[in-house]
mmCIF file as Biopython writes it, N, C-alpha, C and O atoms, coordinates in Angstrom:
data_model
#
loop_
_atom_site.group_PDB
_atom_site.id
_atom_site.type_symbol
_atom_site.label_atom_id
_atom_site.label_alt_id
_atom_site.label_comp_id
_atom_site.label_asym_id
_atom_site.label_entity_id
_atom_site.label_seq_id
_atom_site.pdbx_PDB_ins_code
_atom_site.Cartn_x
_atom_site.Cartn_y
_atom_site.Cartn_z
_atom_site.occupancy
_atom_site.B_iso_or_equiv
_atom_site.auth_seq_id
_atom_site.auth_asym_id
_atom_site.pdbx_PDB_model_num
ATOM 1   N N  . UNK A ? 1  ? -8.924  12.641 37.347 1.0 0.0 1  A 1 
ATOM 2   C CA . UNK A ? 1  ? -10.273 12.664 37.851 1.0 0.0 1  A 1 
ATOM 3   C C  . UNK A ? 1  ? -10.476 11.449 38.761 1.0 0.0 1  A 1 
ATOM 4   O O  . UNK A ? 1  ? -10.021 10.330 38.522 1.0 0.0 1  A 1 
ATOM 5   N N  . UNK A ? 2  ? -11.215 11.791 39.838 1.0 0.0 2  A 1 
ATOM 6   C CA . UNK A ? 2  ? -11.421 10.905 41.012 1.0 0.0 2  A 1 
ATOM 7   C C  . UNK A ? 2  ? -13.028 9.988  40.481 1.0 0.0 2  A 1 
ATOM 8   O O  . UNK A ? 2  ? -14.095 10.399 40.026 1.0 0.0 2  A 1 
ATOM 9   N N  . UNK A ? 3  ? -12.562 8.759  40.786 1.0 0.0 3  A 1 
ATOM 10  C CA . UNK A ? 3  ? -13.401 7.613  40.204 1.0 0.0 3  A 1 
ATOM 11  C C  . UNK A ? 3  ? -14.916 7.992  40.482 1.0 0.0 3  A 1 
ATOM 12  O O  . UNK A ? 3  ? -15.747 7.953  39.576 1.0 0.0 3  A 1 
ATOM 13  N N  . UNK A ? 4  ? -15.356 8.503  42.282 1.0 0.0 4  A 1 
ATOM 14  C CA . UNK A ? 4  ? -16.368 9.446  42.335 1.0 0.0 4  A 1 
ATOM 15  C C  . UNK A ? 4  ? -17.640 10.403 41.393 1.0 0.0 4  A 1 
ATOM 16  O O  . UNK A ? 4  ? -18.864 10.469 41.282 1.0 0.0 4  A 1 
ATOM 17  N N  . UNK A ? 5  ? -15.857 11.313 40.622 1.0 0.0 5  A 1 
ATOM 18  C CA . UNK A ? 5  ? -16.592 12.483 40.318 1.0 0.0 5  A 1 
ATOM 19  C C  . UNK A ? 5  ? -16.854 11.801 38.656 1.0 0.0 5  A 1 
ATOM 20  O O  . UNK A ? 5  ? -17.733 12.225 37.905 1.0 0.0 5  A 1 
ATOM 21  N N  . UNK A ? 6  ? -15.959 10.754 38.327 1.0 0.0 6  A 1 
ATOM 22  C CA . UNK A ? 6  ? -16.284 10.066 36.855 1.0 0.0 6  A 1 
ATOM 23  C C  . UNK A ? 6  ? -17.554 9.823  36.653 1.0 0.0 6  A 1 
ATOM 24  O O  . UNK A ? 6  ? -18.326 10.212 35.777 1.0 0.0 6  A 1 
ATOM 25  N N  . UNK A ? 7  ? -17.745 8.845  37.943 1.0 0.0 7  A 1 
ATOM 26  C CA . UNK A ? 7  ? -19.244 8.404  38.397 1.0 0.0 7  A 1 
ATOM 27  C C  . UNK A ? 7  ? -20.324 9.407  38.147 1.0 0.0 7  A 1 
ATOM 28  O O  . UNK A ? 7  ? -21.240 9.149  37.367 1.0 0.0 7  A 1 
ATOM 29  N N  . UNK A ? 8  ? -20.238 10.592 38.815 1.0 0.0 8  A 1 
ATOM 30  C CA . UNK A ? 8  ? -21.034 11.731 39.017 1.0 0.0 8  A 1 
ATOM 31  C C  . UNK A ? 8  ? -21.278 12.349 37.445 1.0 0.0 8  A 1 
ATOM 32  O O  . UNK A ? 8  ? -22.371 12.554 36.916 1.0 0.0 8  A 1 
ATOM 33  N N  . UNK A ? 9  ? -19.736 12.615 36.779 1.0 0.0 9  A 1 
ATOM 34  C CA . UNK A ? 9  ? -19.976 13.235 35.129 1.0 0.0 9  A 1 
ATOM 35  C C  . UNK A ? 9  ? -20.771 12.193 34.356 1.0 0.0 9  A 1 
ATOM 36  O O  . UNK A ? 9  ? -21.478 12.705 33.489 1.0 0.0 9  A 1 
ATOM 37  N N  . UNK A ? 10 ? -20.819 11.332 34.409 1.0 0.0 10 A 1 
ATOM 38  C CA . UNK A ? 10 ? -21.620 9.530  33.703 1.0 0.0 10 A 1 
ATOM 39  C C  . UNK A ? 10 ? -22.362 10.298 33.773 1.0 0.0 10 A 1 
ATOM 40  O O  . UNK A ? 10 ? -22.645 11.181 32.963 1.0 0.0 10 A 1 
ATOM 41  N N  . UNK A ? 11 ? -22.984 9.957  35.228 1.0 0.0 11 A 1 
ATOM 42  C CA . UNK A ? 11 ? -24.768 10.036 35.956 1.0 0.0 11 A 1 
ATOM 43  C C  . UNK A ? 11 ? -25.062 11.161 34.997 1.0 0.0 11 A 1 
ATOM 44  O O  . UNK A ? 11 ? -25.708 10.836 34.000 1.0 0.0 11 A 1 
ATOM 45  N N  . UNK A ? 12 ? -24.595 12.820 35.151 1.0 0.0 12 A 1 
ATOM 46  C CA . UNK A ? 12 ? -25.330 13.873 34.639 1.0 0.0 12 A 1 
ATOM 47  C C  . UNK A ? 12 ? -25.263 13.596 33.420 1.0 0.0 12 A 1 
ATOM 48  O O  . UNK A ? 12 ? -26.312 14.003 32.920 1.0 0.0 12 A 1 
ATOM 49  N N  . UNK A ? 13 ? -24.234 12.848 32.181 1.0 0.0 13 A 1 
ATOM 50  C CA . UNK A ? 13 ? -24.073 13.057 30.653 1.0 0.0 13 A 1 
ATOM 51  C C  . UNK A ? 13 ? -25.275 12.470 30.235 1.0 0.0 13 A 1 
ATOM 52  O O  . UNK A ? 13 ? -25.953 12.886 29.296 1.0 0.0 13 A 1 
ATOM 53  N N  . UNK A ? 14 ? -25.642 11.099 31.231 1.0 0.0 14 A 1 
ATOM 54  C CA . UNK A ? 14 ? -26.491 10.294 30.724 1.0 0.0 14 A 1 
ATOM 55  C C  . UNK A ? 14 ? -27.879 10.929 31.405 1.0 0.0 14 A 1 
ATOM 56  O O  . UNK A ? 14 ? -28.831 10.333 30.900 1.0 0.0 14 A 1 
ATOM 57  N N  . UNK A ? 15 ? -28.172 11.570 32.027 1.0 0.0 15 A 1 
ATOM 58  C CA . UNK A ? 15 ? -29.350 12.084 32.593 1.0 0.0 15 A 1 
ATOM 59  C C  . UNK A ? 15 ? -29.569 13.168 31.460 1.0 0.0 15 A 1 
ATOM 60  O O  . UNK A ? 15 ? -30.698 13.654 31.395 1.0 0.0 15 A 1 
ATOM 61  N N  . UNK A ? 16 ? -28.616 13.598 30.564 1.0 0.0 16 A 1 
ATOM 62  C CA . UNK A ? 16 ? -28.961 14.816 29.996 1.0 0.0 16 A 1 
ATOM 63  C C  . UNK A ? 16 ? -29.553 14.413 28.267 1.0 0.0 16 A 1 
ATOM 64  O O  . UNK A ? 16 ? -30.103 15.048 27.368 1.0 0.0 16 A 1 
ATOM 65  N N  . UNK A ? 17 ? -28.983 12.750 28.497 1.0 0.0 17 A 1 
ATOM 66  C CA . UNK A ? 17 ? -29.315 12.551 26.338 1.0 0.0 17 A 1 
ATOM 67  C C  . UNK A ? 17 ? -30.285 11.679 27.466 1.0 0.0 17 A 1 
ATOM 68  O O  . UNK A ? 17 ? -30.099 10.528 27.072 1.0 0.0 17 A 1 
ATOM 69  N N  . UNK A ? 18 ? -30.914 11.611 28.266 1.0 0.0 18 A 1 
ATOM 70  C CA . UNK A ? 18 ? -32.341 10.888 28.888 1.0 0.0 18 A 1 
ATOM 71  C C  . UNK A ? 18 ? -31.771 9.383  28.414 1.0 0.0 18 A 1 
ATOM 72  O O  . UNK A ? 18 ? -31.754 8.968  27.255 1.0 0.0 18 A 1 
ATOM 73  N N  . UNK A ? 19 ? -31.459 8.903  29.226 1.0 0.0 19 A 1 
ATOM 74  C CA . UNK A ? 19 ? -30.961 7.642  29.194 1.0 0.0 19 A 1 
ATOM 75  C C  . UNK A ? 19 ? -30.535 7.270  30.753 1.0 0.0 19 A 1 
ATOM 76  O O  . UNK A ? 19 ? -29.891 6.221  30.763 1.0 0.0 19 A 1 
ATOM 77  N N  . UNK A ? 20 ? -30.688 7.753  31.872 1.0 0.0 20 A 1 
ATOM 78  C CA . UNK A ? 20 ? -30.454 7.929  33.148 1.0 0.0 20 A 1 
ATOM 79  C C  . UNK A ? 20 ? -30.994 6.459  33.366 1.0 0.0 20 A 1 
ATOM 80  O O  . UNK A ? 20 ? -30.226 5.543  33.661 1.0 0.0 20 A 1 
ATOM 81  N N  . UNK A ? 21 ? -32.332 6.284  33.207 1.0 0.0 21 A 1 
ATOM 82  C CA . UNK A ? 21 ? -33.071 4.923  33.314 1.0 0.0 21 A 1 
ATOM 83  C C  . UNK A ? 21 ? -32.682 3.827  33.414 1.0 0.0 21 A 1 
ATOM 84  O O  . UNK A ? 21 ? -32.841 2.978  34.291 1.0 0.0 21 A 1 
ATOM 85  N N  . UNK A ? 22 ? -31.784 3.836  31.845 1.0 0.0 22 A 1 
ATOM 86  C CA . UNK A ? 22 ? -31.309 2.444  31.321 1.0 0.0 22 A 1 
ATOM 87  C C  . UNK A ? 22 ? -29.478 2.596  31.667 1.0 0.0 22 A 1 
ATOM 88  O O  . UNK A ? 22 ? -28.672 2.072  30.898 1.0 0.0 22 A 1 
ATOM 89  N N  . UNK A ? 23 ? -29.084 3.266  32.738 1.0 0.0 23 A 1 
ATOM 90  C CA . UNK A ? 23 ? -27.904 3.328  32.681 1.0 0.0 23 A 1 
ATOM 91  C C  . UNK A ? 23 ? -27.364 1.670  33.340 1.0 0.0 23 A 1 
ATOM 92  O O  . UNK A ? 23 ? -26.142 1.523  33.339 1.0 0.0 23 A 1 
ATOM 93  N N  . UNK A ? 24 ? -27.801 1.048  33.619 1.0 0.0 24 A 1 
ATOM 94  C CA . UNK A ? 24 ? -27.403 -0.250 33.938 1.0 0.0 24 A 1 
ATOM 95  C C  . UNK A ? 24 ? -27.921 -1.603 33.147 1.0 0.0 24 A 1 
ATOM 96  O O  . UNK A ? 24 ? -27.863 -2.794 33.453 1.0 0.0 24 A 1 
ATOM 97  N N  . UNK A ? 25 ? -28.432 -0.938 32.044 1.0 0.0 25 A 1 
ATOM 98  C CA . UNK A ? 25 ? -28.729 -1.800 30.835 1.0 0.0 25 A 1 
ATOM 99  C C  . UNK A ? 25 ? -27.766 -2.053 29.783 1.0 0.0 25 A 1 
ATOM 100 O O  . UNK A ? 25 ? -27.413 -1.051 29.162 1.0 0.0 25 A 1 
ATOM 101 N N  . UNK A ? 26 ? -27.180 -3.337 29.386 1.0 0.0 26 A 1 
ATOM 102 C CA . UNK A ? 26 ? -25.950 -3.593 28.101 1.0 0.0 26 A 1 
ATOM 103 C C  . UNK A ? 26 ? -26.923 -3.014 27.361 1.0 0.0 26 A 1 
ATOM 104 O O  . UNK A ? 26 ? -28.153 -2.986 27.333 1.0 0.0 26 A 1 
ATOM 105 N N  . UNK A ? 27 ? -25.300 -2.213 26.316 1.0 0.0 27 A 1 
ATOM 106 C CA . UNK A ? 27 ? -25.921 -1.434 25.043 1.0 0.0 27 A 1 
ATOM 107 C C  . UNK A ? 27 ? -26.667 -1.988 24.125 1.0 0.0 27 A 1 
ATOM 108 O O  . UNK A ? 27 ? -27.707 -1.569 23.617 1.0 0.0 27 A 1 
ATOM 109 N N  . UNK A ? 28 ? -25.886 -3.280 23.876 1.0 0.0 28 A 1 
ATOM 110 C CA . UNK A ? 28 ? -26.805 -4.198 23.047 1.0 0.0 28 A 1 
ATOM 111 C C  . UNK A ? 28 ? -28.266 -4.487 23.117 1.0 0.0 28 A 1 
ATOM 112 O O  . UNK A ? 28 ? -28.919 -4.662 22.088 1.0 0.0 28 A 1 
ATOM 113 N N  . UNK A ? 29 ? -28.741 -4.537 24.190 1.0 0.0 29 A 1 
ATOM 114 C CA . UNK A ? 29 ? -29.709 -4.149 24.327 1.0 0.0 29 A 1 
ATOM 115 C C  . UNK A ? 29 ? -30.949 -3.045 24.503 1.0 0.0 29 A 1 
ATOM 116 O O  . UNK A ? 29 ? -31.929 -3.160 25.237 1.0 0.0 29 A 1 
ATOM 117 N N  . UNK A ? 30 ? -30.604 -1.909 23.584 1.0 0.0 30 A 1 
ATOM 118 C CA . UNK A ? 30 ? -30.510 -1.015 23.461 1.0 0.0 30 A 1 
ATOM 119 C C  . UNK A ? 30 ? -31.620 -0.201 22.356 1.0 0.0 30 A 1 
ATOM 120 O O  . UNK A ? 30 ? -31.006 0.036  21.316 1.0 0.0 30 A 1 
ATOM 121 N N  . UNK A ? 31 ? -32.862 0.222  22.294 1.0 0.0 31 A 1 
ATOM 122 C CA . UNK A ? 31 ? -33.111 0.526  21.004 1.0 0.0 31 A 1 
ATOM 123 C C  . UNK A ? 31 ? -32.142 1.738  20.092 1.0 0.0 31 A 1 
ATOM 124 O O  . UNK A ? 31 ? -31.378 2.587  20.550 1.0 0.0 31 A 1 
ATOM 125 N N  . UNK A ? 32 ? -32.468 1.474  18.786 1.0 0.0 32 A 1 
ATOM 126 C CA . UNK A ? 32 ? -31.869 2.635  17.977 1.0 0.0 32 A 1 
ATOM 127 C C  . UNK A ? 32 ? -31.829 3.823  18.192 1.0 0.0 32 A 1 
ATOM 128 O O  . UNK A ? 32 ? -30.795 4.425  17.901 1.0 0.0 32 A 1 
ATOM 129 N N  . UNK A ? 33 ? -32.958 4.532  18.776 1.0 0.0 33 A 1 
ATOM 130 C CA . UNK A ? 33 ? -32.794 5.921  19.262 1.0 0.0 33 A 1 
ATOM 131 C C  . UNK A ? 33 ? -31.993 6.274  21.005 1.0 0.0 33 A 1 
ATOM 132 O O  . UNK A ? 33 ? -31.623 7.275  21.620 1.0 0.0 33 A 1 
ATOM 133 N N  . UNK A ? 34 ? -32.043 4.605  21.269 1.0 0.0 34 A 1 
ATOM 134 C CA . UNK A ? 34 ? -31.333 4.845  22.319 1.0 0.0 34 A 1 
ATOM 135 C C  . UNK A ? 34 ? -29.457 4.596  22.424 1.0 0.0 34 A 1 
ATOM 136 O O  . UNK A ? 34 ? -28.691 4.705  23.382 1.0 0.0 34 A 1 
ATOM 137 N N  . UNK A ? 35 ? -29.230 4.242  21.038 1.0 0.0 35 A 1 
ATOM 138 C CA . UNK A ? 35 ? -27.899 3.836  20.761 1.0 0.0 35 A 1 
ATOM 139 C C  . UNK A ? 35 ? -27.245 5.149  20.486 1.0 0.0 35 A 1 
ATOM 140 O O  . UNK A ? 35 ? -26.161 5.575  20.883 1.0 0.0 35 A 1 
ATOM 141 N N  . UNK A ? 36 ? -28.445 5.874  19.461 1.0 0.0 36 A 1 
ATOM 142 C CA . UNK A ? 36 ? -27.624 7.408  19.429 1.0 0.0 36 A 1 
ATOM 143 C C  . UNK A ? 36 ? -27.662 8.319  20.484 1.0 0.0 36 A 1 
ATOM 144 O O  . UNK A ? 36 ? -26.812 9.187  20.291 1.0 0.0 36 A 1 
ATOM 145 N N  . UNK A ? 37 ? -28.067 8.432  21.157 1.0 0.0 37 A 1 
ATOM 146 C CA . UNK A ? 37 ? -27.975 8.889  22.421 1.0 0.0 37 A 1 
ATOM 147 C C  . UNK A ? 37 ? -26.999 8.879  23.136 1.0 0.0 37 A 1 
ATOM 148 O O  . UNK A ? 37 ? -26.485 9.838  23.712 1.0 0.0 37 A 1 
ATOM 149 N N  . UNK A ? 38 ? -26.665 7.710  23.141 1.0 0.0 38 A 1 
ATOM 150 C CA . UNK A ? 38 ? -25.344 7.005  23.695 1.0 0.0 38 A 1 
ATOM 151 C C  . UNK A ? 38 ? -24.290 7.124  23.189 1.0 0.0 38 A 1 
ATOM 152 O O  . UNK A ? 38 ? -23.214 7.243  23.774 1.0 0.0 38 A 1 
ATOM 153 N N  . UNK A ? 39 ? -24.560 7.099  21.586 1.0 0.0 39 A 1 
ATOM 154 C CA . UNK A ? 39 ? -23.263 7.923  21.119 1.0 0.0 39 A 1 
ATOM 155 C C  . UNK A ? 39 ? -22.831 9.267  21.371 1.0 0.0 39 A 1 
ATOM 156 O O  . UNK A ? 39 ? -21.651 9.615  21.416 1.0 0.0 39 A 1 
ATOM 157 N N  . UNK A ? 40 ? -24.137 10.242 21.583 1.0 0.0 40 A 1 
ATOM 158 C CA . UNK A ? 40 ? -23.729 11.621 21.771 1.0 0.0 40 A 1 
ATOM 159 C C  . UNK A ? 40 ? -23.343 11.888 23.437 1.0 0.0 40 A 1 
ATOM 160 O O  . UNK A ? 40 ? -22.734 12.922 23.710 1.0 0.0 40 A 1 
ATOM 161 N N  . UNK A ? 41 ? -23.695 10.974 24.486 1.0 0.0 41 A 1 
ATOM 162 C CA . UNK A ? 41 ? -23.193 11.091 25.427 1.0 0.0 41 A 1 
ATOM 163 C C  . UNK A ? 41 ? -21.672 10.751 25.878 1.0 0.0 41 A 1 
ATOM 164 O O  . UNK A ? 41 ? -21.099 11.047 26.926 1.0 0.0 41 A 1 
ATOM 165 N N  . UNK A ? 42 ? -21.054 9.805  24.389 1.0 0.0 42 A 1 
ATOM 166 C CA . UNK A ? 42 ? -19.698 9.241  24.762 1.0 0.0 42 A 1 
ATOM 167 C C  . UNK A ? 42 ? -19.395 10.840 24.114 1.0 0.0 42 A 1 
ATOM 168 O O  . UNK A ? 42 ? -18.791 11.528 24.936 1.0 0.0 42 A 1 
ATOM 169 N N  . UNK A ? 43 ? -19.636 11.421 23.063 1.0 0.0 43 A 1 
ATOM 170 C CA . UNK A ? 43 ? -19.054 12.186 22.081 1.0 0.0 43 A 1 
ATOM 171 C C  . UNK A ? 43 ? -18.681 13.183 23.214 1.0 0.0 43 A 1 
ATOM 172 O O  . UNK A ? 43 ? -17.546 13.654 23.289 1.0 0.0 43 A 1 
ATOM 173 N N  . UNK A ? 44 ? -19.898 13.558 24.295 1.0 0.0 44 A 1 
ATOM 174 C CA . UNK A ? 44 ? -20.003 14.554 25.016 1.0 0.0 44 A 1 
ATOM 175 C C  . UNK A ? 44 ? -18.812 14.388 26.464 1.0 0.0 44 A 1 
ATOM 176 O O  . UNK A ? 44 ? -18.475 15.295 27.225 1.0 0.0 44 A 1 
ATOM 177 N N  . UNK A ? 45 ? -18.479 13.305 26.486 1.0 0.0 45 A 1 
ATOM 178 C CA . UNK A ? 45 ? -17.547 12.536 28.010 1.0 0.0 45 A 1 
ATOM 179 C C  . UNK A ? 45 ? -16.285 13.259 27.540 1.0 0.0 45 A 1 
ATOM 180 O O  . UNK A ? 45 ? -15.390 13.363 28.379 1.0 0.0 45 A 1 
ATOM 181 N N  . UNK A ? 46 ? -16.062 13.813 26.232 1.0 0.0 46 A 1 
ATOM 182 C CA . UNK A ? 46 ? -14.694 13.975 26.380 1.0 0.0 46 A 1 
ATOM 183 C C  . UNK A ? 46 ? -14.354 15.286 26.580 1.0 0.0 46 A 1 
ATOM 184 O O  . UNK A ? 46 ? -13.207 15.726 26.654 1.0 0.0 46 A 1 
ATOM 185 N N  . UNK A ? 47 ? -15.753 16.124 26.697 1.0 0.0 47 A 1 
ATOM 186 C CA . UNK A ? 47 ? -15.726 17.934 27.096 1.0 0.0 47 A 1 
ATOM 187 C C  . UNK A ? 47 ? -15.049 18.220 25.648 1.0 0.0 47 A 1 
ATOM 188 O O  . UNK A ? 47 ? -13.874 18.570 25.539 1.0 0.0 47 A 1 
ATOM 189 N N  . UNK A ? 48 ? -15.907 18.036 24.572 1.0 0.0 48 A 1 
ATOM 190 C CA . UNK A ? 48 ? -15.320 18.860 23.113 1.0 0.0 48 A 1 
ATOM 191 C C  . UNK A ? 48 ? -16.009 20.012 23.462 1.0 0.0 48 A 1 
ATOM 192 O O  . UNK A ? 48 ? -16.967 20.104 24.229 1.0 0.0 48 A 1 
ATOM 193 N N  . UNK A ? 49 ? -15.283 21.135 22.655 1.0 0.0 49 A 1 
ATOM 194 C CA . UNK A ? 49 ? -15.714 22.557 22.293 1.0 0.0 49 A 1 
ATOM 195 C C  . UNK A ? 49 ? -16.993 22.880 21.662 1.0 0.0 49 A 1 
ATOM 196 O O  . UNK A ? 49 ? -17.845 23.756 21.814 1.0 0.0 49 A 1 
ATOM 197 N N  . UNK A ? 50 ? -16.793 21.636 20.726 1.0 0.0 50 A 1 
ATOM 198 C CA . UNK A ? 50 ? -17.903 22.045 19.437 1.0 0.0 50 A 1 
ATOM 199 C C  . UNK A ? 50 ? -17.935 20.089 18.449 1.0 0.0 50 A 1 
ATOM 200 O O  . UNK A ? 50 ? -16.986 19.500 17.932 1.0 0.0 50 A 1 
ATOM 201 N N  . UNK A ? 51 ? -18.968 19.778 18.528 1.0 0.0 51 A 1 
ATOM 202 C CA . UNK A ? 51 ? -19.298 18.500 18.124 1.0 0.0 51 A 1 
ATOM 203 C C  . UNK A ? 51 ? -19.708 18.867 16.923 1.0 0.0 51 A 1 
ATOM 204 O O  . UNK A ? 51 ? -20.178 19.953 16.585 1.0 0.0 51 A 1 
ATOM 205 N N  . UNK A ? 52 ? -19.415 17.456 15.983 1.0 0.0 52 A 1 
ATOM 206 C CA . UNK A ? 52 ? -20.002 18.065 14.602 1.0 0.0 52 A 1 
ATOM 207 C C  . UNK A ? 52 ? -20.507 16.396 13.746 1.0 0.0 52 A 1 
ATOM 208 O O  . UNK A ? 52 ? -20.046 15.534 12.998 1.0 0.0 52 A 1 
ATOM 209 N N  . UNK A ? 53 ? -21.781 16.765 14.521 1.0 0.0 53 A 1 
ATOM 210 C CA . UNK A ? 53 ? -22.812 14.557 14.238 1.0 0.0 53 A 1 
ATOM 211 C C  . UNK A ? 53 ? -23.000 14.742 12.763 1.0 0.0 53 A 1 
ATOM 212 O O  . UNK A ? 53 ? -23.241 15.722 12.059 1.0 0.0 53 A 1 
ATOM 213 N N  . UNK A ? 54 ? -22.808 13.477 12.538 1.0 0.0 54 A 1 
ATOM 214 C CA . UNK A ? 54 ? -22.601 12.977 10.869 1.0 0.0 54 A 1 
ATOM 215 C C  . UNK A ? 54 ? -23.984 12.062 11.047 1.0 0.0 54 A 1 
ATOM 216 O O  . UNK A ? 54 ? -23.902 11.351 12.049 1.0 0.0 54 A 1 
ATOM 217 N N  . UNK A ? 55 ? -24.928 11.947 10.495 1.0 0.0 55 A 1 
ATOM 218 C CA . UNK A ? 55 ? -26.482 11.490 10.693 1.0 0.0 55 A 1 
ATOM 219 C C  . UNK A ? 55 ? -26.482 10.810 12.245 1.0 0.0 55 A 1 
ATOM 220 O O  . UNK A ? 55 ? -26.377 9.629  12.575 1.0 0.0 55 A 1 
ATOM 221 N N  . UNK A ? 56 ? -26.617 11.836 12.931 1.0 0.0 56 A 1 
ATOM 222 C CA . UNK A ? 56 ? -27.373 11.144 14.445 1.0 0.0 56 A 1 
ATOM 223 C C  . UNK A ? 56 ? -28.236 10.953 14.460 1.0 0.0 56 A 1 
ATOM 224 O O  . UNK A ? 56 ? -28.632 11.056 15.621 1.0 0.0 56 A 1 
ATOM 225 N N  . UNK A ? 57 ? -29.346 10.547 13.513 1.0 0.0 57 A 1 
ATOM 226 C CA . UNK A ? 57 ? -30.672 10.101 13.312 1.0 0.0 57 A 1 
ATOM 227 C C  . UNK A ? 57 ? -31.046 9.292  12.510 1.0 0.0 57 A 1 
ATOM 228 O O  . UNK A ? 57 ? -32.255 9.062  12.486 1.0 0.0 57 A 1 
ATOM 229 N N  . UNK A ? 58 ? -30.212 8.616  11.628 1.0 0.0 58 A 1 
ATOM 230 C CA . UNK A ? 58 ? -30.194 7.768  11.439 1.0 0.0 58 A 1 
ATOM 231 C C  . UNK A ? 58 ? -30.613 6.472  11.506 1.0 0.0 58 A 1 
ATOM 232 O O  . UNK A ? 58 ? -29.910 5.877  12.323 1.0 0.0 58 A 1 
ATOM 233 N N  . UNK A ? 59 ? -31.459 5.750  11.007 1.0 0.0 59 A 1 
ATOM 234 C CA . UNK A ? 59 ? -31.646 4.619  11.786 1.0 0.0 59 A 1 
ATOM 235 C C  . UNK A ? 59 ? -33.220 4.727  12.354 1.0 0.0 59 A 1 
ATOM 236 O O  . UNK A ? 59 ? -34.050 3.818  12.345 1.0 0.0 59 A 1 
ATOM 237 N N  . UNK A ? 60 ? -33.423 6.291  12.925 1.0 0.0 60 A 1 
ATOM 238 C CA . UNK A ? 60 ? -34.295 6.735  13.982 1.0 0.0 60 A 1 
ATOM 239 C C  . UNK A ? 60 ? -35.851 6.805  13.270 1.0 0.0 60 A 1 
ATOM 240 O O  . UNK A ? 60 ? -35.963 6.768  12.044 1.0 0.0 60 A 1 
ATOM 241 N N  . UNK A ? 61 ? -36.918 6.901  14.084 1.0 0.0 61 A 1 
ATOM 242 C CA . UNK A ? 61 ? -38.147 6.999  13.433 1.0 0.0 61 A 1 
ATOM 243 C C  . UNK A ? 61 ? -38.516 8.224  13.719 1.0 0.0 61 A 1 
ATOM 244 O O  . UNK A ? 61 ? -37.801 8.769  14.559 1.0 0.0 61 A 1 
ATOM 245 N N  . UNK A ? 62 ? -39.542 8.950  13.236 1.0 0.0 62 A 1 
ATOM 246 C CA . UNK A ? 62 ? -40.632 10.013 14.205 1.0 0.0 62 A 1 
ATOM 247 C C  . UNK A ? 62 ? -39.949 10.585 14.813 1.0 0.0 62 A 1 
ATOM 248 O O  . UNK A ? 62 ? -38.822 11.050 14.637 1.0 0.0 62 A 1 
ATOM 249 N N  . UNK A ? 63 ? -40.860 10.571 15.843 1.0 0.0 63 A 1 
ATOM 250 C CA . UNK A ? 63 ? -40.999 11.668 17.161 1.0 0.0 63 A 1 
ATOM 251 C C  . UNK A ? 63 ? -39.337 11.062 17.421 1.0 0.0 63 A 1 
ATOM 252 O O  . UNK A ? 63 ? -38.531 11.943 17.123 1.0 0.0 63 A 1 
ATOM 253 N N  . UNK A ? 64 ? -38.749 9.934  17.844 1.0 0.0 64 A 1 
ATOM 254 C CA . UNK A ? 64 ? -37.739 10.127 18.273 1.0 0.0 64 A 1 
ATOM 255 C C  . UNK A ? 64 ? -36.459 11.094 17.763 1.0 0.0 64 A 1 
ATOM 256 O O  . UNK A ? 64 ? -35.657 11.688 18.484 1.0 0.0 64 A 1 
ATOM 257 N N  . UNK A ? 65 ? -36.524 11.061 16.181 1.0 0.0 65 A 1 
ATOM 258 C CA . UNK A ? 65 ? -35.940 12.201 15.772 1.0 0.0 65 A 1 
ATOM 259 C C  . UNK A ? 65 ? -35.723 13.540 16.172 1.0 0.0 65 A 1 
ATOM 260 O O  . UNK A ? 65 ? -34.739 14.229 15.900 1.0 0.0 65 A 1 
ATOM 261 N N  . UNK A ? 66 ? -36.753 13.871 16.864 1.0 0.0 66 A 1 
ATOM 262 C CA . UNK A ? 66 ? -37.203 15.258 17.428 1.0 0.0 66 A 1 
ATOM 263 C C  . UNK A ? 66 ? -36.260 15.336 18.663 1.0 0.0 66 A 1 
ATOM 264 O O  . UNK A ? 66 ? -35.331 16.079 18.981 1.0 0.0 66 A 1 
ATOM 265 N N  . UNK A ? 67 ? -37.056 13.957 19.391 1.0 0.0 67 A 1 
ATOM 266 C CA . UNK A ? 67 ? -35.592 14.043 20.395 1.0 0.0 67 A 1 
ATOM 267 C C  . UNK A ? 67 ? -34.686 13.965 21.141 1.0 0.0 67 A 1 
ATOM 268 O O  . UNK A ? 67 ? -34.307 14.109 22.303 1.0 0.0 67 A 1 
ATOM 269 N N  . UNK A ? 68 ? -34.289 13.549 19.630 1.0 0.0 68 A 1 
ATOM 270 C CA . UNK A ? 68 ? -32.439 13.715 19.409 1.0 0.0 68 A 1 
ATOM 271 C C  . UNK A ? 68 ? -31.914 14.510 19.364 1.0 0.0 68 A 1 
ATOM 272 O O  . UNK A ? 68 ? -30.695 14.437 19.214 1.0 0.0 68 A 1 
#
C-alpha cells in the first residue's frame, strides 16, 4: 500500500469511529470514550472479517456508550 492511500484509509477509519477532529491529537490525551474508539479504529486498520470487542465500553459513561 502506497503511503497516500494509508493516509486516505486513516482519514476514512477515523472519520467513521468520529474521531476525524482529534486526528492530530496524542492519544494520551485523549478522553475514555475517545480511547475506545481508537481502539476500534486500529481493530478496524487491519480489514478483519468479523471483530469480536471484549467490553468496548468500558470505562465509558451515558450517552457515550450509545455511541460506541
Amino acid at each position: 500500500m502506497k503511503l497516500e492511500d494509508a493516509v486516505e484509509y486513516s482519514t476514512k477509519l477515523l472519520d467513521f469511529v468520529g474521531l476525524n477532529n482529534v486526528k492530530n491529537v496524542c492519544p494520551l490525551s485523549l478522553q475514555p470514550s475517545q480511547l475506545k474508539r481508537l481502539e476500534i479504529a486500529g481493530a478496524l486498520a487491519c480489514r478483519p472479517k468479523i471483530i469480536l470487542p471484549d467490553e468496548s465500553a468500558a470505562g465509558v459513561r451515558g450517552k457515550e456508550i450509545d455511541e460506541i
